[in-house]
DRENPA-3360 file (N, C-alpha, C; in nm, 2 decimals, always signed):
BEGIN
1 = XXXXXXXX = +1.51/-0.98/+2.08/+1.44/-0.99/+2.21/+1.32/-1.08/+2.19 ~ +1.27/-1.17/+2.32/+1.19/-1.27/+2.28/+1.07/-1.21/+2.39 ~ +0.91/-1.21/+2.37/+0.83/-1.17/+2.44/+0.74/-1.25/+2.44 ~ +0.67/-1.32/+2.54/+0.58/-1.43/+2.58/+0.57/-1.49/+2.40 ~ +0.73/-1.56/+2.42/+0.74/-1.65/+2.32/+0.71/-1.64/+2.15 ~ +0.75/-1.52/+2.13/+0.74/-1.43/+2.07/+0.87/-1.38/+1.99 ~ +0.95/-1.38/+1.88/+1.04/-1.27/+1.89/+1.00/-1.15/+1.86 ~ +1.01/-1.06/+1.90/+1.01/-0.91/+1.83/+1.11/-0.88/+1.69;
9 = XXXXXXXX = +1.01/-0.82/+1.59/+1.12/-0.80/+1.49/+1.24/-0.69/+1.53 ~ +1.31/-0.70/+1.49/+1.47/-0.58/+1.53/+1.40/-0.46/+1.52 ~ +1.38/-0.41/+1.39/+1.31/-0.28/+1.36/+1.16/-0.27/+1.46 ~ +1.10/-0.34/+1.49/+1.02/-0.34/+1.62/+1.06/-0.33/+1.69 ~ +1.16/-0.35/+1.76/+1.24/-0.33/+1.88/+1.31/-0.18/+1.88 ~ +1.36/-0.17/+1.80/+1.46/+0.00/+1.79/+1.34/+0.07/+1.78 ~ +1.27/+0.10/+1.66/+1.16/+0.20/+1.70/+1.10/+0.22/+1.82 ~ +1.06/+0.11/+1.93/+0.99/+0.08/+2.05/+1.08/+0.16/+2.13;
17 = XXXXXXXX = +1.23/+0.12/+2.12/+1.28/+0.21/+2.23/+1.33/+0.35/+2.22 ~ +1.31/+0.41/+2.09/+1.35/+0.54/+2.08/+1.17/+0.60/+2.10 ~ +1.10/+0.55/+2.15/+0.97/+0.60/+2.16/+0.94/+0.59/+2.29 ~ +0.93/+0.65/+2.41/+0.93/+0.65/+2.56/+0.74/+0.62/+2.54 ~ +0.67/+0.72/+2.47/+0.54/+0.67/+2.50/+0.51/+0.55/+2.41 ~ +0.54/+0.51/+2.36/+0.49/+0.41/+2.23/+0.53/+0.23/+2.36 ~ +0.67/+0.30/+2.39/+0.70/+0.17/+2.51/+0.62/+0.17/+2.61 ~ +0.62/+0.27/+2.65/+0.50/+0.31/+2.81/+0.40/+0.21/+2.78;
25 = XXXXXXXX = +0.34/+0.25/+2.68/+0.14/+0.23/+2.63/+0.18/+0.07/+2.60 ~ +0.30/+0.01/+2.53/+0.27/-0.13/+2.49/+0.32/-0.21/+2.61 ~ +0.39/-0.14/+2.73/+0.41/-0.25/+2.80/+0.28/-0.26/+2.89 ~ +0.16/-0.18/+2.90/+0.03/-0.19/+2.96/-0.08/-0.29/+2.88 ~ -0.05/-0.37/+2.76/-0.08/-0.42/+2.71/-0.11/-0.55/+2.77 ~ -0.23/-0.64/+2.72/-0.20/-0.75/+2.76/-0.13/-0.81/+2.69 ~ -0.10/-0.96/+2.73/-0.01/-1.06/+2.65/-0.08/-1.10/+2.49 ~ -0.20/-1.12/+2.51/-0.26/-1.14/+2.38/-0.26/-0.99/+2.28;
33 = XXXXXXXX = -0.29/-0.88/+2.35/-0.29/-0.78/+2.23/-0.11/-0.75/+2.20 ~ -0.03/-0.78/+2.30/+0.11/-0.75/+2.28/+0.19/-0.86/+2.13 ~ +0.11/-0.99/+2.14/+0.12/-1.07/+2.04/+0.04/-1.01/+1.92 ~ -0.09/-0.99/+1.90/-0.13/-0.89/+1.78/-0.02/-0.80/+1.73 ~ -0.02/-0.74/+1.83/+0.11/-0.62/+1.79/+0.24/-0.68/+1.70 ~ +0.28/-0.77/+1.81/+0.39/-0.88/+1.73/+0.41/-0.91/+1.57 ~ +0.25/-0.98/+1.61/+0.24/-1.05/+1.44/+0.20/-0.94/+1.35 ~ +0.16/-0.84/+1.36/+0.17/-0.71/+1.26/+0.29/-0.66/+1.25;
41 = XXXXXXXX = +0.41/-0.63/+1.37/+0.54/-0.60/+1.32/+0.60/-0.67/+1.24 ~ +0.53/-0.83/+1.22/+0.66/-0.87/+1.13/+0.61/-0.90/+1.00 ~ +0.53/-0.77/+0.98/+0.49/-0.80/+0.83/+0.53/-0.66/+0.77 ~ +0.59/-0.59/+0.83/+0.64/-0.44/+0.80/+0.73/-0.48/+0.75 ~ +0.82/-0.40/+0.67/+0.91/-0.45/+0.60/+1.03/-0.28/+0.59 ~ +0.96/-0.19/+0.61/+1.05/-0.07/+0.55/+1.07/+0.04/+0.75 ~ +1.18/+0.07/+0.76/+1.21/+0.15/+0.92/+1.11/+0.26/+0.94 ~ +1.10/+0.35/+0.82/+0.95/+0.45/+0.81/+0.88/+0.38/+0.86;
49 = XXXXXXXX = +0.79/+0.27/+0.76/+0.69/+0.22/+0.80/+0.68/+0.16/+0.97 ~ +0.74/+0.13/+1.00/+0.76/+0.09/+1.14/+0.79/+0.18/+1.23 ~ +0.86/+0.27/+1.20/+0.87/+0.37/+1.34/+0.72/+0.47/+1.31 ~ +0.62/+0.49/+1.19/+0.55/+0.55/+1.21/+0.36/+0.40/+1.26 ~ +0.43/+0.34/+1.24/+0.37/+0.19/+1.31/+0.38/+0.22/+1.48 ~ +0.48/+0.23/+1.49/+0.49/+0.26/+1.64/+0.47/+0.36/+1.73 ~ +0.45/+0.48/+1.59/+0.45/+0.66/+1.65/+0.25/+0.63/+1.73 ~ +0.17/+0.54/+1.65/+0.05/+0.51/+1.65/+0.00/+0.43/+1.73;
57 = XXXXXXX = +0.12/+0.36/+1.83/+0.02/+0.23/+1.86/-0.08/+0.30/+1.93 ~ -0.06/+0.40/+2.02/-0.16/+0.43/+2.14/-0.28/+0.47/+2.04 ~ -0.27/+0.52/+1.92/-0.42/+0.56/+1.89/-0.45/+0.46/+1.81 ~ -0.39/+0.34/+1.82/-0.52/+0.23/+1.78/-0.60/+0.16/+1.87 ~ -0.68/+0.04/+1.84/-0.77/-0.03/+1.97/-0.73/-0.17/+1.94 ~ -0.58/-0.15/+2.01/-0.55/-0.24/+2.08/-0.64/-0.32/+2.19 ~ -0.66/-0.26/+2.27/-0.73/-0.28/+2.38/-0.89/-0.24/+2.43;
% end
């Protein structure tokens, strides 16, 4: 999946969607912190790490 030019890594994308709030909270995001987000997903490397990456976005400051 490609997002304001962007790919999303795979494992960024599956965790995102088995997560109803973790998708809610990032699609409220702007375009620039949605890219922050981005470029930290694609330095994760392990599915743990990423789906508990994404269990969190809402309690970080993103925004």
């Amino acid at each position: 999946m490609i997002m304001d030019n962007m790919e999303l890594p795979m494992n960024f994308n599956a965790a995102l969607s088995k997560n109803d709030t973790a998708m809610e909270y990032f699609s409220t995001l702007t375009p620039a912190h949605k890219r922050e987000i981005i470029a930290h997903a694609h330095s994760i490397r392990s599915k743990e790490e990423m789906e508990k990456f994404v269990s969190r976005l809402d309690q970080t400051l993103w925004i």
